[in-house]
Each structure stands twice: as structure tokens, then as C-alpha cells.
N, C-alpha and C positions, 0 to 999 in steps of 0.2 A: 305694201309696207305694213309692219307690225302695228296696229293700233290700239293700247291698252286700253282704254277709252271708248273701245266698241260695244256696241250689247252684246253680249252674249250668251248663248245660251242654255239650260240647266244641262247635268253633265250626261243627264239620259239618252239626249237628244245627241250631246257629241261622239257619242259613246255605240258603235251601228250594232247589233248584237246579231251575229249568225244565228239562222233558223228560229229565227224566233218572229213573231207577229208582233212588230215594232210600237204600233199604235196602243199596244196592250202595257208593253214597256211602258211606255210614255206616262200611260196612267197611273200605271202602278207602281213605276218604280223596278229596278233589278235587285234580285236576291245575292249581296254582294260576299262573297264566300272570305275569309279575314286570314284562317289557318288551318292545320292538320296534321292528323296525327293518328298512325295505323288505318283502321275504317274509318275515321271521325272526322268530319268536318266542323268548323263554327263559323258561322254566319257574324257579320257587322252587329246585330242585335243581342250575341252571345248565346244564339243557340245553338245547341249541339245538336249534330245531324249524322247517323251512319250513311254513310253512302254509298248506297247498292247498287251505282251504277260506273264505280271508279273514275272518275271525271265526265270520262266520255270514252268508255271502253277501258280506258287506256292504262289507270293510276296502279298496274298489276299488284306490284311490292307492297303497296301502301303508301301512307306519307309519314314524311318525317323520316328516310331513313337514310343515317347520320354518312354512312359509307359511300353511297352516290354523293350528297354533298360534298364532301371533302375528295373526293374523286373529281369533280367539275372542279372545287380551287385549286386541285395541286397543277391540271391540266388548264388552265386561266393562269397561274401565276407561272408556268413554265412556255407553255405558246397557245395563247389564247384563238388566237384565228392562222390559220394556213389557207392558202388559196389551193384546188386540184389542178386548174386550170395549165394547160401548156405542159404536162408531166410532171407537174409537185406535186409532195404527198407529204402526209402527217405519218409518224409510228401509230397513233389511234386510230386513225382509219383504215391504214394497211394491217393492223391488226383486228380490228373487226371484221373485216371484209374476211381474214384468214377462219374467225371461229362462226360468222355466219355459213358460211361452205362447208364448215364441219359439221353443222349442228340441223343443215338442213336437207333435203333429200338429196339423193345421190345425184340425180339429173343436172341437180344448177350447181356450177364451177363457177361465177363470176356475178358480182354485185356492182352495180351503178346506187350511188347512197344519193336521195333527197331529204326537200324539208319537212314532209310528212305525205298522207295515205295521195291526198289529191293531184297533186306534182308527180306522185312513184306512178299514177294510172296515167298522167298523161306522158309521163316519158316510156311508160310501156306503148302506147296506142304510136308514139312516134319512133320506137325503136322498132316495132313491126312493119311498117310502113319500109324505112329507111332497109330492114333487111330484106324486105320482099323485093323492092326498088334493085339494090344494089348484086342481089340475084338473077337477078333476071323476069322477075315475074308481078308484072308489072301494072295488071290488072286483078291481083289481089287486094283487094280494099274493104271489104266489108268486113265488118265484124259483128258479133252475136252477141248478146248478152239475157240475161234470166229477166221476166218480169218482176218485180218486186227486190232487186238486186242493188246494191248501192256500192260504186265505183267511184267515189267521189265528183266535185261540182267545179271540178277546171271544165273552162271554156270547151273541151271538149268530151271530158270523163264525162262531164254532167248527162250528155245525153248517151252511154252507155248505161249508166244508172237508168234502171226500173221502174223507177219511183212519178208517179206523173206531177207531184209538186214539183220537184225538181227542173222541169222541163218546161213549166208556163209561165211565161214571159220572156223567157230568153231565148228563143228559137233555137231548143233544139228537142228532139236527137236530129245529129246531122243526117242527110242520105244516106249515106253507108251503113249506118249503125238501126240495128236490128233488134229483136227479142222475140224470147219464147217463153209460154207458160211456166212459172214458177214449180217444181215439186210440195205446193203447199196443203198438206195431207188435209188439213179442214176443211179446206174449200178448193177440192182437188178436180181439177179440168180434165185428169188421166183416168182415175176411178180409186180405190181406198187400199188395195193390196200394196204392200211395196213392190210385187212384180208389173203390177199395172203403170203406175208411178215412173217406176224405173227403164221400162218396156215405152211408155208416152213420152217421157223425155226426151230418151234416143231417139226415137219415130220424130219427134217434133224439131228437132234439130236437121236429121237426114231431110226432112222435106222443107225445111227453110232454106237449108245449103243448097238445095234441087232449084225450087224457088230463086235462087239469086244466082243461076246460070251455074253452079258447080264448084267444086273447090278451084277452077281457076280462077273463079271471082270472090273468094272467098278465103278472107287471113287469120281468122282467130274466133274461137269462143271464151268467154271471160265466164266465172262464177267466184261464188263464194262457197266455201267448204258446210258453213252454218251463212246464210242469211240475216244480216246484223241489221240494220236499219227498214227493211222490210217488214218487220216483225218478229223476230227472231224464229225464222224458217228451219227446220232441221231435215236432211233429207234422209230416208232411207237408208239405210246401212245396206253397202255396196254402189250406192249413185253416184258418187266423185267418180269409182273405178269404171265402171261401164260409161261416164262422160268420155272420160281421160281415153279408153279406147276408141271411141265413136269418133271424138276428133283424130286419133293414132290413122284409123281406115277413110275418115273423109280427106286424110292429108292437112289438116286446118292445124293452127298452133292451140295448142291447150293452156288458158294463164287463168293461174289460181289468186283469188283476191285474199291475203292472209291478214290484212290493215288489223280487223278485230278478232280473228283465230289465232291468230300466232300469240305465241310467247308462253302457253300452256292454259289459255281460256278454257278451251275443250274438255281439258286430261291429257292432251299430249303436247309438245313442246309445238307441232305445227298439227294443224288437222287434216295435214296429207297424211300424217302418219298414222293412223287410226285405219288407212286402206293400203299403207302402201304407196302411194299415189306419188306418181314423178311427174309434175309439168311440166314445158317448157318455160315457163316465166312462171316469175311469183311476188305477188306488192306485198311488202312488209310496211309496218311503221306503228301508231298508238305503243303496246308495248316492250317494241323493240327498246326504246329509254324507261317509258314506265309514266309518259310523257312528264318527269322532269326536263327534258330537253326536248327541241322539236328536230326529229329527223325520219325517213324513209327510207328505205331502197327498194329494189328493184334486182332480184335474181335469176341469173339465166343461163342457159344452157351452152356449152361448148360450140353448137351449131351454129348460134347465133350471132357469139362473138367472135367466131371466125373470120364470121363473113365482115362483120367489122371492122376485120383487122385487113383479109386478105383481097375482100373485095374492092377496094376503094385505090385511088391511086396514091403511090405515098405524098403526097405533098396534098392531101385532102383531108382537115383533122375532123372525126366526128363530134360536128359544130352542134354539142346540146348538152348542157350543164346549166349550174347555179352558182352563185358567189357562194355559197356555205355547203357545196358537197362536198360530202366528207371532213364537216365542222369538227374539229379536232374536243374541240369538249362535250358537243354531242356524241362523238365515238367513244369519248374516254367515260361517258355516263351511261351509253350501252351497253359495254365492257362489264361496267360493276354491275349492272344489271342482270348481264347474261350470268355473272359469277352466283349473285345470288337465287336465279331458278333454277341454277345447277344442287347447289349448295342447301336450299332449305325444302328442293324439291315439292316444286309448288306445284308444276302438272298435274304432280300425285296428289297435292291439296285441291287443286282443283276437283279433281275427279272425285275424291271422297267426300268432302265439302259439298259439292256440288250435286251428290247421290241425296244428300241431307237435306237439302235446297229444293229438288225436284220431288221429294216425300211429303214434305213441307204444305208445298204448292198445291200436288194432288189433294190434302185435305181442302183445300179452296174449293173443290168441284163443287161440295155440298151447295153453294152459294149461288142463288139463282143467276146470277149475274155472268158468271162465269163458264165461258162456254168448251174453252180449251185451255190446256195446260202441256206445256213441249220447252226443250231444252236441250244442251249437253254442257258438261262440265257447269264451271259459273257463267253460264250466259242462258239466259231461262227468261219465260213471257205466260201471260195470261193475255187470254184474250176474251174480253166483258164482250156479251149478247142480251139483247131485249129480250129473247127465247128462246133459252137451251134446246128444247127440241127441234124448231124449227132452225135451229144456228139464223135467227135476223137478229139483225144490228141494229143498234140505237141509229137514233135518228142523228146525222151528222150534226147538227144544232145544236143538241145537244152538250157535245163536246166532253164526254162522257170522261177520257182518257186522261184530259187538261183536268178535269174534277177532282178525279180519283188523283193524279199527282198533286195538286195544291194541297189535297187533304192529308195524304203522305208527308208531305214537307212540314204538317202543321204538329205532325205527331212523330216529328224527330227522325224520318227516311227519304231521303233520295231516291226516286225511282224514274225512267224514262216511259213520255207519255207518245207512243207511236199514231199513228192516224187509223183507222179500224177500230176504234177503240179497245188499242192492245196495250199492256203494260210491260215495258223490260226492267231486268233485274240483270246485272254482270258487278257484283262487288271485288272489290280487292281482292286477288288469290289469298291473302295471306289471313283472310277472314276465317273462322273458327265457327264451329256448330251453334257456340252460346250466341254468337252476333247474327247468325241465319233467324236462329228461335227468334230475336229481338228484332229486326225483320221481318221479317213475318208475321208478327202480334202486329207490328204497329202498318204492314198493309192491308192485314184486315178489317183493324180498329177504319184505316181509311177509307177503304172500299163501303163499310157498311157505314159511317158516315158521306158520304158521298148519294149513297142509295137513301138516307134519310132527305136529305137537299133536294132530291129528285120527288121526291112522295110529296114534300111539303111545297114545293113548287107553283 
């Protein structure tokens, strides 16, 4: 029973904050973000912050903008919830569903919608499953994924995810679930050419799948097109295509992770597009809404949902959904979304913005600290070294990355502080040269305070 009357306690504590190192909260308190407006953030204190990380991937358009809002209330005051469930459907979700199939490669005819990136990996991981099963083939189960890779942290995504924070404490990756050296050209397991790179990758795939009895034991390789939470990994120009084949001749399913490529991060509207690249599966979500709304999907191939349809016996409904697929104001805030990367042609901002951004960056090399510098479109990283030459790394202890972010935050920028001590930058597509320049001053100003902290230490 309710007890008003109880102790309670301060709202830090009520308050769990993902990925974050709670006891740090605790002490210090959360940086409570109030409102927004285009790049700009302001914090509860009233400071103004550009945000060169767009929430978390995701905030593409900006904020503040007036035409998704009123797009959520006309679609709230006309039918704010629909169920999918049992064969109902909204006009907004059957129409998103129509211009996501248009807008994305030819391969996938058909979108399952969730409620963001984490939920779209684990309904791919069970729709693969449910399709190998209901084929016949029934000893397909393992699946592959990239070291340094992030697939989100559902109960089962988590341990497809690369990442080995990810994975301690919670026991996983499950048995099935596998991985291969990353294409991370700085610290490259393959050798430094991209034929090398691209040539070890393939090789390192063919002998995992060798390794785990063959493609009849074996249902999928997962990536990501750009490496988003690993560091922001950028692979070879040609390596999605020569993946996409290697799975085509092992027979394995090919699913591309698009959670932070999609929506025009890269320069193109998805980052298959850039090679051409047709997977059979594909996770959408962060700027599918722009994350004013929370939703996912999940697209896929004719093959697949066939067998969906015609495999199964009729009186057996494919039992895997959510109360809010296909939320009718999340599709109708997609909608204006999708209208306006149409319309303001952000891809292409990305792309040239992002040309601006990676020019930018490379003056940072000068900077002893700084050991690499890599990107495409608006999604870009630095990555701090104790020794350019040698490429070693600060000493974990340190906590180099948490540094250099606090001291960004302090001089008016948002930036994500990865583990490696690497720094990411992904602002708002809708971001303009003069707010890159302003960016950029102010992660230098932090960087090189941060290195004074460290001197005087």
C-alpha cells in the first residue's frame, strides 16, 4: 500500500540512468536537459549547449520542429493508439510501412515496426530463428556478429553486441552467438591496406562458419554499415559489398544494423546505399522519428515472409509483437520526418557538412593527444593516445574520455565519451558549417583543458 509517509529517497536514486556509472550519479547529480531548439540544448542551470551528439544518435531534424509536433497532435486527437494485434491496422502505420519500402533497398518488401533499435535486434534474432525452424532447417542457430559491434542490450541482442561491457554481469553472449574481429583500421588485426582489411574479414568469417560445423549450423551475420557505439568504426569502402557476398556463398542470412546509419547520418538516406548493398534483414529506428517518438522496425525480404506466411499451418498466428507496433503517432511523427529528409535534403547536408566536420577534425592531429581521426557523413570520433607514435593508450584510470567530455560540457558542447578513450561527435543533420566551426573551438578549448588537469595532477 501507498505510504506517503515513507522515507524516501532523493530523485537520483529513483531515477536508474542507462549506461551510466550510477554511484557517479549519486554524487554528482544528473545533467538535467530543460529544452531545445535546432542544435541547442539548455540545461536546468540555463546553459546553452550545442549538441554534437543529437541526443543519442538520434535527434536527425533538430529540435523544436513545429511540423512533427502538430503532426503527433492532429494524429493524438484523431486515434491516439490502435492495437496491430489480431489484423488491425492504423492509416499511419500502413502508410509508413508503404514509404519505408520505397525509400529503402530493393531487397526488403516488408517491415515489422517496434519500439526502438533494442526490441527491432531481438525480433530479428527471433524472426531468423522462427524462419530457419519453420523451413526446415533446423539446426541453424548460430549467429555472428563484429567485435566492437553494438546490436543493442535486450536480453538477447546484448550478447550479439561486441562490446565486452555489455556482457559482464549478465551472462551473456549466449552459446550460439559468436564474433569476428572488427575492420578497425587503427588497431587492425588484418594489416592496414583496405585490401588486407577486406580480404581478413571475409577469411575471418569463412573460417568461423568452418569452425561452427558449416552453414548448416549457421543462420546469420549481423553488422553495422559504420560502427556506432564501438567507436565509430568506418570500414573500407567496398566491405559491406564483399560481406554481403561472403554471406550470399556461405548461404547464411546477411542483416544490416541501420539503428544509427539510417535516415541520412552517412550522406545517404541508408548506408547500404553508398555500395549498393541489399540485405536480407535490416534494424531501423533512433532516426526513423528523429527520436521525438519511440519506434523501430525491422525490414525484410520477400523470402522470409513467405515462409511466414506459407509455412506455418493456418490456424497458427506468428505469436511476436508489442502493445505499440505500429503506434499510430509514432508512424504519423515518422511520416513528417521521412517528409522532411526528403524535402530539406539532409543526406546531402550531411554529406557536405560532414566533409566540413572531418577537415575540421583532421586539424586536431597536430595535438599530441590525438591519435586518430575517421568518420563518414555526421558521425565522426577522435581517438586520444598517451603516444601517437607508439598508438598506446592512456591508462584506463585515468578515464581520459569522461575528462575530455565533462570539460566539453563545461564550454558549451555535447560530445560522447566512448571507452578507448575515443571521443564521438554525430550533431543534428540540420547543423550548418558556422555550428561545426563552434564545435570544434569549444572541443579543443576541452581537450586542451583536460590535458592541463592531467599535467597538474
Amino acid at each position: 500500500m501507498f505510504n506517503p509517509a515513507k522515507s524516501r529517497p532523493n530523485a537520483t536514486n529513483q531515477f536508474i540512468h542507462p549506461f551510466t556509472q550510477l554511484a557517479e550519479v549519486e554524487d554528482d547529480g544528473p545533467n538535467v536537459i530543460v529544452s531545445g531548439k535546432g542544435v541547442t540544448v539548455t540545461d536546468r542551470d540555463g546553459r546553452e549547449l550545442l549538441d554534437g551528439f543529437a541526443g543519442l544518435w538520434c535527434v536527425n531534424i533538430g529540435y523544436g520542429r513545429s511540423e512533427v509536433i502538430e503532426a503527433a497532435q492532429r494524429q493524438m486527437s484523431k486515434l491516439p493508439y490502435a492495437s496491430s494485434f489480431f489484423g488491425f491496422a492504423n492509416e499511419p502505420a500502413l502508410q509508413l510501412a508503404e514509404e519505408l519500402v520505397r525509400l529503402s533497398p530493393e531487397s526488403l518488401q516488408h517491415v515489422f515496426f517496434t519500439l526502438g533499435g533494442s526490441d527491432a535486434v531481438d525480433s530479428t534474432l527471433k524472426t531468423i530463428r522462427y524462419f530457419f525452424n519453420v523451413t526446415g532447417r533446423l539446426e541453424k542457430k548460430h549467429v555472428i556478429g563484429l567485435e566492437r559491434g553494438y546490436h543493442g542490450v535486450s536480453s538477447t541482442g546484448a550478447g550479439l553486441t561486441g562490446l565486452t561491457g555489455c556482457h559482464r554481469f549478465f551472462d551473456v553472449p549466449l552459446p550460439n552467438q559468436h564474433h569476428i574481429p572488427s575492420h578497425y583500421r587503427y588497431r587492425s588485426s588484418y594489416g592496414v591496406t583496405d585490401a588486407e582489411i577486406i580480404s581478413g574479414s571475409v577469411a575471418a568469417l569463412e573460417t568461423k562458419v568452418a569452425d561452427l560445423g558449416g552453414s548448416e549450423k549457421v543462420a546469420a551475420f549481423f553488422c553495422e554499415p559504420v560502427q556506432g557505439s564501438g567507436g565509430v568504426i568506418v570500414p573500407p569502402e567496398g566491405w559491406l559489398a564483399a560481406m554481403r557476398d561472403a554471406c550470399a556463398k556461405l548461404d547464411i542470412l546477411f542483416v544490416v544494423d541501420e539503428v544509427i546509419t539510417g535516415f541520412g547520418r552517412t550522406g545517404q538516406l541508408f548506408a547500404c546505399d553508398w555500395e549498393r548493398v541489399e540485405p536480407d534483414l535490416m534494424i531501423i529506428a533512433k532516426g526513423l522519428t528523429s527520436g521525438y517518438s519511440p519506434m523501430g522496425a525491422v525490414l525484410m525480404n520477400d523470402e522470409i515472409y513467405r515462409a511466414l506466411v506459407d509455412k506455418v499451418p493456418r490456424d497458427l498466428p506468428f505469436a511476436h509483437g508489442f502493445t505499440y507496433t505500429g503506434h499510430p503517432v509514432s508512424a504519423a511523427v515518422a511520416l513528417a520526418c521521412l517528409e522532411i529528409y526528403e524535402r530539406e535534403r539532409l543526406p546531402e547536408n550531411s554529406k557536405v557538412v560532414g566533409a566540413h566536420l572531418l577537415n575540421g577534425l583532421d586539424a586536431l592531429r597536430e595535438h599530441p593527444w590525438v591519435g586518430d581521426v575517421r568518420g563518414k557523413g555526421l558521425l565522426a570520433a577522435i581517438e586520444l593516445v598517451a603516444n601517437r607514435e607508439t598508438r598506446e593508450s592512456f591508462d584506463p584510470r585515468l578515464n581520459v574520455s569522461q575528462l575530455v567530455r565533462r570539460k566539453a560540457y563545461e564550454n558549451g558542447l555535447i560530445v560522447r565519451a566512448f571507452s578507448d578513450n575515443i571521443i564521438g561527435l554525430a550533431p543534428p543533420l540540420v547543423v550548418g558549417e558556422g555550428d561545426i566551426d563552434q564545435m570544434l573551438d569549444r572541443l579543443t578549448r576541452a581537450i586542451c583543458a583536460a590535458q592541463t588537469d592531467l599535467r597538474e595532477a
